[in-house]
N, C-alpha and C positions, 0 to 999 in steps of 0.2 A: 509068434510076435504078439506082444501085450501094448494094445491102444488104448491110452486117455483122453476123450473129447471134453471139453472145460464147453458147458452148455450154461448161458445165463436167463434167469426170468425174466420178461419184459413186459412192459404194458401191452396190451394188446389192444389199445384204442389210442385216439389222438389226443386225449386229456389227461393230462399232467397234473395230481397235485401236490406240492411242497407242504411238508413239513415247516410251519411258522417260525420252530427254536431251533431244530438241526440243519435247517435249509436245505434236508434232503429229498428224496420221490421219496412218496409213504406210498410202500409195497403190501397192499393189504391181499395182493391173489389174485383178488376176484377176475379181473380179467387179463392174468396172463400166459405169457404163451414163448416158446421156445425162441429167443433171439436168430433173428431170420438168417445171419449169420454162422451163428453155430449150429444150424439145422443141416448148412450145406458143409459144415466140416463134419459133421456124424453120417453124410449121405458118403460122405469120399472114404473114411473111415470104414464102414459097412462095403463100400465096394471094395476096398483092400481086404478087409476079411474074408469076403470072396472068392478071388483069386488065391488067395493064401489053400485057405480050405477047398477050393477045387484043385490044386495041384501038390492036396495030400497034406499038406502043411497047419500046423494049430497057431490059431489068431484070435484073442479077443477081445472086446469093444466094452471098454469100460467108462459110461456117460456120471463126472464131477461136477458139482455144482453147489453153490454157497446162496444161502438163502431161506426163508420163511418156513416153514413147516410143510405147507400147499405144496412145496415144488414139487415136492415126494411125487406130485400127480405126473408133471411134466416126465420126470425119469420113467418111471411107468410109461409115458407114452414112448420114448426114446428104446425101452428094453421090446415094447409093442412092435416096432420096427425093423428091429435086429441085433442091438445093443446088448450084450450077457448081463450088466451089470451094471448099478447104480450106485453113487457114493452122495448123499448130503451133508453138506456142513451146516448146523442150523443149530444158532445160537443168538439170545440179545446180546450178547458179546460183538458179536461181526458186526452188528448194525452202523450204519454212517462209516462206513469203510471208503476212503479211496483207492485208488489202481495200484498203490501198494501195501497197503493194509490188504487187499483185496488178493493183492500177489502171494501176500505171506502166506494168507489163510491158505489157498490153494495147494502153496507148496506142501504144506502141511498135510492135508489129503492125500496130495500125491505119495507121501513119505511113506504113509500107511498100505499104499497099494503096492509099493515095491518100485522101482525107478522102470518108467514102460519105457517100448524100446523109438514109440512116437508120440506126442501129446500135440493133438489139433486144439486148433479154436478158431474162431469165426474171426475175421478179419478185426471187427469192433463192433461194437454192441450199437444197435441204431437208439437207445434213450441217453447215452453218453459220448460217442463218436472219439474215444479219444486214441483207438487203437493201440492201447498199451500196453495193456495185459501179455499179449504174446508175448513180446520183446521182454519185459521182466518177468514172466517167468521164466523164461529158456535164462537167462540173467541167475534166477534165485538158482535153478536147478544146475547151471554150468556146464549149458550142452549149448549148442547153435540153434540159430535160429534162422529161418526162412519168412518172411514177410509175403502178402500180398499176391499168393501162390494162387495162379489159374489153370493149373494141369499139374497131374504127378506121370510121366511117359513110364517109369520105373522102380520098382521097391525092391531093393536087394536084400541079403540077412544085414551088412555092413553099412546099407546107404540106400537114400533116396533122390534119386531125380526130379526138380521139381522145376517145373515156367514160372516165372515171378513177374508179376510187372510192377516197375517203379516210376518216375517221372526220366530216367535216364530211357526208355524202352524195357522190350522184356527179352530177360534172360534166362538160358538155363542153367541148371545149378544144380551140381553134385554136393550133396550133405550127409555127413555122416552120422550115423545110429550112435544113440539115443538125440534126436534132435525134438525142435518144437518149431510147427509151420502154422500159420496163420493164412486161412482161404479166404477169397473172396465170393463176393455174392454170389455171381454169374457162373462159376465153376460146375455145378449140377443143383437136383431138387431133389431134396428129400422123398422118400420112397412111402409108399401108404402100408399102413399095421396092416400084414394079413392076420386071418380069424386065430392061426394059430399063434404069431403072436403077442394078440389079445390079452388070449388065456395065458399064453405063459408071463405077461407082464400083472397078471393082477395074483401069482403065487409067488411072482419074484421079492425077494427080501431085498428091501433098500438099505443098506449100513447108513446110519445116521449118528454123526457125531458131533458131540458138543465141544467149545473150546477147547474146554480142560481134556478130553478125549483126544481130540486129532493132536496133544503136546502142545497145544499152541501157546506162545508169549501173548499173556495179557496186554502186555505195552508195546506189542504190535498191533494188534488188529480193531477193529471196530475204528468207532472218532478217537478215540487217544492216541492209536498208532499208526494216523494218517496224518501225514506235514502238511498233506493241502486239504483246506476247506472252503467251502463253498459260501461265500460271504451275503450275498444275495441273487435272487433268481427273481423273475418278472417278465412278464408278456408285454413285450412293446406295443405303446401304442400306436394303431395303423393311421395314415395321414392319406385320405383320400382325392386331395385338392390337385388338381394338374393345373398347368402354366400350355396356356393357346401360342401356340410361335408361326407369324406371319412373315409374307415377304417374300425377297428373293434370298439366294444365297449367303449374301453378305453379311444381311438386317438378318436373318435367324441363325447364324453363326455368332453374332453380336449377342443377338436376348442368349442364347443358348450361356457364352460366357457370364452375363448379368445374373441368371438362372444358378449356374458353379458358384459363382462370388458367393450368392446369398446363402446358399447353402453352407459354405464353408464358415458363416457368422454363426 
């Protein structure tokens, strides 16, 4: 069995800053760190490798990602882990990507690896929330997809059993191979680099590839071959003033509506 985990960079602090002319996050590295997301879809990943390989069987764990040069560190930590294999996309090309410029690149990567027989990813990235990426890539790739996955009970050669939870409650659900499931937070934790592989993540070779490398269409990816942009971004400002409501029941159910009105002006 051949798994691709789609792992993204993320800030690793609570400050955010934009880009003035692209209106985008400027990704300089320095403090990032594996989307807390996609840390728990390479933790489920690694433990299906697992079970695979304890019961004889070859499985493995190939961690994809699009992004800056620095990430190369992150996959290093991911192969540190358990992970065989690293793939970067990293080009000024991709830069100001949306979730489907972002889709394409990916696809793209994937192409080069060979079609795997599962591709996780983190439910949605906590510096964007817009949980997309799953759903269009299983979309680009033209396999099924499973959402919002909090248990896998089962991994067959043809299928996987997965718990999903949606706003309808959770269900189980039989999905067939090659699919793309997208986990949620609370599912498991990522496991800690033992010492051996440490060492084996820092002789591991990262494939790094450029636009032009991974086939990618120029007028797909990066801001040219994103439909949606980000037109401005801005830190609201906080209004620290409260409204006293006296009385009995009637008199602050009264100011209370007085209170809605004005806001609604």
């Amino acid at each position: 069995m051949n798994i691709v985990v789609c792992v993204k960079a993320v800030l690793g602090s609570t400050e955010v800053k934009m880009d003035p002319k692209t209106h985008t996050i400027i990704r300089d590295g320095g403090e990032a760190v594996i989307n807390p997301f996609d840390a728990v879809a390479l933790e489920v990943a690694l433990r299906i490798k697992d079970e695979r390989r304890s019961a004889g069987e070859a499985c493995t764990v190939t961690v994809l990602s699009m992004g800056i040069p620095v990430t190369e560190k992150l996959l290093r930590d991911c192969i540190a882990r358990g992970a065989d294999a690293g793939l970067l996309l990293s080009d000024r090309a991709f830069a100001g990507a949306d979730t489907l410029a972002t889709t394409y690149a990916l696809s793209c990567g994937i192409a080069r690896l060979g079609v795997p027989d599962l591709v996780l990813c983190g439910k949605m990235a906590v510096d964007g929330d817009t949980a997309q990426i799953g759903p269009e890539l299983a979309g680009a790739l033209g396999i099924p997809c499973a959402v919002g996955v909090t248990g896998l009970p089962a991994v067959t050669d043809g299928t996987v059993t997965v718990r999903r939870e949606s706003d309808a409650g959770v269900a189980t659900v039989d999905v067939p191979l090659p699919a793309v499931l997208t986990v949620a937070k609370d599912v498991a934790e990522l496991r800690m680099a033992s010492i051996a592989g440490i060492l084996a993540a820092e002789d591991a070779e990262i494939s790094v590839l450029s636009a032009e490398a991974a086939g990618a269409d120029a007028a797909r990816i990066g801001l040219a071959g994103s439909p949606t942009q980000v037109v401005r971004s801005f830190v609201p400002e906080g209004d620290a003033r409260g409204v006293e409501i006296t009385g009995d029941a009637a008199a602050q159910a009264e100011q209370v509506v007085e209170v809605m009105r004005g806001m609604a002006l």
